[in-house]
C-alpha atoms as a printed R data frame, in Angstrom:
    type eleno elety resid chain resno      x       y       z
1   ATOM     1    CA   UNK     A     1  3.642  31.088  -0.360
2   ATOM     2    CA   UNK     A     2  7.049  30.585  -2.131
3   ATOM     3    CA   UNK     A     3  9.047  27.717  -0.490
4   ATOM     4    CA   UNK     A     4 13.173  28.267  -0.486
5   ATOM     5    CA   UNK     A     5 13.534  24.773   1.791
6   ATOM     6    CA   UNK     A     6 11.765  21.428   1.778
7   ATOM     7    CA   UNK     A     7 12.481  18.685   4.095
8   ATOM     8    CA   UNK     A     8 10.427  15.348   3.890
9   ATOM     9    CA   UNK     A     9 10.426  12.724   6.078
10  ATOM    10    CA   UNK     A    10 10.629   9.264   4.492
11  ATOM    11    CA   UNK     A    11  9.712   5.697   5.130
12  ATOM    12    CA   UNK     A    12  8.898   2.718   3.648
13  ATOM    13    CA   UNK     A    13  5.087   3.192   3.295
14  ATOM    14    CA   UNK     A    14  3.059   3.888   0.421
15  ATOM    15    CA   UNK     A    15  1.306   6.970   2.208
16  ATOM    16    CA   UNK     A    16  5.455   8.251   2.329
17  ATOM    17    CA   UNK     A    17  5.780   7.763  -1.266
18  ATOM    18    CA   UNK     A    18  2.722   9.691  -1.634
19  ATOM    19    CA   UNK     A    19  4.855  12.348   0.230
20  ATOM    20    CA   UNK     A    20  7.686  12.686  -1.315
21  ATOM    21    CA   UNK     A    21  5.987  12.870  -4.630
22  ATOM    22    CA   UNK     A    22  4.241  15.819  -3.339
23  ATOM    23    CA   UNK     A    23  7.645  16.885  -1.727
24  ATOM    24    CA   UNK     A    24  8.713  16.744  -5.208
25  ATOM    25    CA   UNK     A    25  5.865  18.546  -7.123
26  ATOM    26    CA   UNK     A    26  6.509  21.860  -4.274
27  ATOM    27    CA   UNK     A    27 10.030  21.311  -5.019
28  ATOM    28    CA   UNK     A    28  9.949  21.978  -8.344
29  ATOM    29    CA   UNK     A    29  6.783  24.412  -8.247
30  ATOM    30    CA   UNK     A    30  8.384  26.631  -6.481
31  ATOM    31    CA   UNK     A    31 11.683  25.700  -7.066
32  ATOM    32    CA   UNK     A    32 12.629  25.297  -3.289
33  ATOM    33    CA   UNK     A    33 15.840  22.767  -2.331
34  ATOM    34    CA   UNK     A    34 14.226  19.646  -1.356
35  ATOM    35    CA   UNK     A    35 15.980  17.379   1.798
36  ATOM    36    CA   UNK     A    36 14.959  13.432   1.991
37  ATOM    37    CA   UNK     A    37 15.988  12.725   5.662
38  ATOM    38    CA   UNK     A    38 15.155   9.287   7.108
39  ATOM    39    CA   UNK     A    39 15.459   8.407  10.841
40  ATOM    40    CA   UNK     A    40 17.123   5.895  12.475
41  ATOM    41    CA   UNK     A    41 15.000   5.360  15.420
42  ATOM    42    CA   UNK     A    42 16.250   2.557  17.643
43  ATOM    43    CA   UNK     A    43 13.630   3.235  20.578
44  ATOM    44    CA   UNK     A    44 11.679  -0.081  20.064
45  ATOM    45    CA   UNK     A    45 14.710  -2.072  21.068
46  ATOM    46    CA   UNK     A    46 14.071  -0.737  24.622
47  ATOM    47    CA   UNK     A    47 10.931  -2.825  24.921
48  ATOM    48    CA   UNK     A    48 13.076  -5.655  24.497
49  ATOM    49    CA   UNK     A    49 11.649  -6.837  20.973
50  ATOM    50    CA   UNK     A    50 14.706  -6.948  19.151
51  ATOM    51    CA   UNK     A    51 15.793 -10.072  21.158
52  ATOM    52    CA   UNK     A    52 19.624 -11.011  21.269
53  ATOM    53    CA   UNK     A    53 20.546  -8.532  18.587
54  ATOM    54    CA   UNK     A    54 22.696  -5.509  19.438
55  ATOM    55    CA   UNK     A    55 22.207  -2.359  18.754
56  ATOM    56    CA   UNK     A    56 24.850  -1.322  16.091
57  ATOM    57    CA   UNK     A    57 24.023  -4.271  14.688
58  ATOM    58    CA   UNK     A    58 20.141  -3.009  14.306
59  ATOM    59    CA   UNK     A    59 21.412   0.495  13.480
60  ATOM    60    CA   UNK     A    60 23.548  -0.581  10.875
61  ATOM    61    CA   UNK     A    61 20.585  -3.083   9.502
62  ATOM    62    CA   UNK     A    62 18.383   0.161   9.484
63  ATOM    63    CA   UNK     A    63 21.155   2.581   8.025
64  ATOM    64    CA   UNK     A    64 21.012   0.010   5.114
65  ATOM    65    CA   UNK     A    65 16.696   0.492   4.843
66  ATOM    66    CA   UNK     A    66 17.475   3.853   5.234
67  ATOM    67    CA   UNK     A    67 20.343   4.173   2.403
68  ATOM    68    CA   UNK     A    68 17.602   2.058  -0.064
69  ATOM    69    CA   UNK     A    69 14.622   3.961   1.270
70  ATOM    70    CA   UNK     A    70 16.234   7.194   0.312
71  ATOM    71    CA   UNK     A    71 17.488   6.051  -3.147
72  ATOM    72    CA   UNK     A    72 14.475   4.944  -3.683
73  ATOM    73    CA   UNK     A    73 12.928   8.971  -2.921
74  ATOM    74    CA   UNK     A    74 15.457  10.311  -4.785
75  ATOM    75    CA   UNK     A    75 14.552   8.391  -8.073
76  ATOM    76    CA   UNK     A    76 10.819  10.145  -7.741
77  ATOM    77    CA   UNK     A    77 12.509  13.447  -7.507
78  ATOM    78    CA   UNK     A    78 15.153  12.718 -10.268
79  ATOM    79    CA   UNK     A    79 11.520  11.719 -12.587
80  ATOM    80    CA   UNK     A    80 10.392  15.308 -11.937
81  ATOM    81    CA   UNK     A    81 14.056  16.464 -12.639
82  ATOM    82    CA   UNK     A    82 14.608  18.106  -8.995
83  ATOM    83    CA   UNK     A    83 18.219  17.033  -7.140
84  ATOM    84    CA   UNK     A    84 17.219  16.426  -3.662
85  ATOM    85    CA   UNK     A    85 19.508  15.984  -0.860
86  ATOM    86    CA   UNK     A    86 19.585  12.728   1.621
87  ATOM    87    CA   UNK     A    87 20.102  12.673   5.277
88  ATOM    88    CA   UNK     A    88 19.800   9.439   7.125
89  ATOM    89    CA   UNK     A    89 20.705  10.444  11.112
90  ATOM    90    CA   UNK     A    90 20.284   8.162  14.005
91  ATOM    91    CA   UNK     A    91 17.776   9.270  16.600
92  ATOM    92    CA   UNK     A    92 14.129   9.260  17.826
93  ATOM    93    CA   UNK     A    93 11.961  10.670  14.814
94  ATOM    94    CA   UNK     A    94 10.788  13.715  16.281
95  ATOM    95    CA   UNK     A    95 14.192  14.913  17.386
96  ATOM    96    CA   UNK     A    96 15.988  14.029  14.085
97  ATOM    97    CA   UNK     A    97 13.115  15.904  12.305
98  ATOM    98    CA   UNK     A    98 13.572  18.619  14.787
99  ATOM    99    CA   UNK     A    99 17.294  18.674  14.309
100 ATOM   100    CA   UNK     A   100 16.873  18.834  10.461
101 ATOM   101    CA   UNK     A   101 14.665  21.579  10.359
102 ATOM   102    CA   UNK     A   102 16.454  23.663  12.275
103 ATOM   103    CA   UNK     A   103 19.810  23.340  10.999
104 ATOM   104    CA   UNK     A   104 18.563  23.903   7.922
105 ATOM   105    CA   UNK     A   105 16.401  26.486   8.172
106 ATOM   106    CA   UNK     A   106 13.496  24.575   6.237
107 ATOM   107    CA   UNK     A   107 10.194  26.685   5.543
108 ATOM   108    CA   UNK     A   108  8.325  23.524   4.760
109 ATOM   109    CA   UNK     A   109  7.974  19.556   6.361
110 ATOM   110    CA   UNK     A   110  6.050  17.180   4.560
111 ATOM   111    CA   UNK     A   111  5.132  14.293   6.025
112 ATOM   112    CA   UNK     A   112  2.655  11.051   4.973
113 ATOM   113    CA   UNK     A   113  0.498   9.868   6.913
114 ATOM   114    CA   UNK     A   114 -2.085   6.960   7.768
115 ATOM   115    CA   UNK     A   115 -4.800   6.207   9.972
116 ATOM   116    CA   UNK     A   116 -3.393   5.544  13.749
117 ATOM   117    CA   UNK     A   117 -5.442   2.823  15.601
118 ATOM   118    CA   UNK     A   118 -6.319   3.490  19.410
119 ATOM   119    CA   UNK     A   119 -3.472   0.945  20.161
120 ATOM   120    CA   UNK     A   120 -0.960   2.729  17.794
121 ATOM   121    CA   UNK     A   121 -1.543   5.799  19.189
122 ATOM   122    CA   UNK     A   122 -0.833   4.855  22.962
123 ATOM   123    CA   UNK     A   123  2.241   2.618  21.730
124 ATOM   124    CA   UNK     A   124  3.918   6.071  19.818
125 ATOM   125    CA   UNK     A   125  2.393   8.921  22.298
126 ATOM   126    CA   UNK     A   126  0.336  10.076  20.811
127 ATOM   127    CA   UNK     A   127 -1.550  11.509  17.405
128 ATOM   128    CA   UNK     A   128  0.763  12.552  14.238
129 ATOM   129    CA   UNK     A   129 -1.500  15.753  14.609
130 ATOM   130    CA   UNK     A   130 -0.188  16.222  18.051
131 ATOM   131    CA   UNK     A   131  3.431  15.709  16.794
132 ATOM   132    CA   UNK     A   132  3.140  17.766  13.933
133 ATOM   133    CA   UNK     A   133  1.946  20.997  16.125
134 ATOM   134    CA   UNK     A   134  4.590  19.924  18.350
135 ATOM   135    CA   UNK     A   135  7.566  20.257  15.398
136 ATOM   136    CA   UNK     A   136  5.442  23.346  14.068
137 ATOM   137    CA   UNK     A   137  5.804  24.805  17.649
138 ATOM   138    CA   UNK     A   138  9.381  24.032  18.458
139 ATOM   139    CA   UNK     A   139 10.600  25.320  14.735
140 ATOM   140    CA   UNK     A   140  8.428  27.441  13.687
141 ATOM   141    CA   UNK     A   141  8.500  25.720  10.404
142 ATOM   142    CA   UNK     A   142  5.258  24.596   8.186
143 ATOM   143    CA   UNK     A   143  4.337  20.989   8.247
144 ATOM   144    CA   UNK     A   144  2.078  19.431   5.483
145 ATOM   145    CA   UNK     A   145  0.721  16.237   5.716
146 ATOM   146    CA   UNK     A   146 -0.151  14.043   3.138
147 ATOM   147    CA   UNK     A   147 -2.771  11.451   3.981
């Protein structure tokens, strides 16, 4: 199948990387527009483990990872000679990926992913398989995951 619209979801992890490079490689394969979007997901501060810091200030903290993290995915594209776009948006991950997807009408997500432990798995609900078929459900768009 012939891709028109990439998005890919980017963090700072080496199993992201590996995603974006692949992102990339479809991009330019088929050549498809390719979206970088990066979430900036504040719900840990409601367990309380952000201590006295506010929240714009650890928005505008992560806006800043973001902003470097998504340079930093557009230099891999611009090696492969594909132009992506960047979208940092504030908001759980799911529902900015959700968001993204459907506002732009993507036909493909890639995503990386690593190994969950037991704990991690109870601490984000759930299985990146179970959140994947949950974003392939509720867009109706392809998701590709890159392990």
């Amino acid at each position: 199948m012939a891709y028109k619209k990439i998005v890919c979801g980017v963090t700072a992890s080496a199993h992201s990387q590996k995603a974006a490079l692949e992102a990339v490689r479809l991009a330019k394969e088929d050549q498809a527009e390719l979206i970088y979007v990066y979430a900036i997901d504040l719900d840990f501060l409601s367990s309380g483990k952000a201590g006295s810091l506010t929240e714009d200030v650890v928005a505008d903290s992560l806006r800043k990872v973001g902003e470097t993290i998504l340079e930093l995915a557009g230099q891999i594209a611009a090696s492969q000679g594909v132009k992506p776009r960047k979208i940092a948006r504030r908001g759980r991950v799911l529902d900015v990926l959700k968001q993204v997807l459907t506002e732009e009408k993507a036909d493909l997500l890639v995503l990386g992913h690593e190994k969950r432990t037991f704990f991690e798995k109870a601490l984000f609900k759930g299985s990146v398989e179970d959140h994947t078929q949950e974003l392939k459900a509720q867009t109706g768009t392809e998701v590709k995951v890159i392990v």
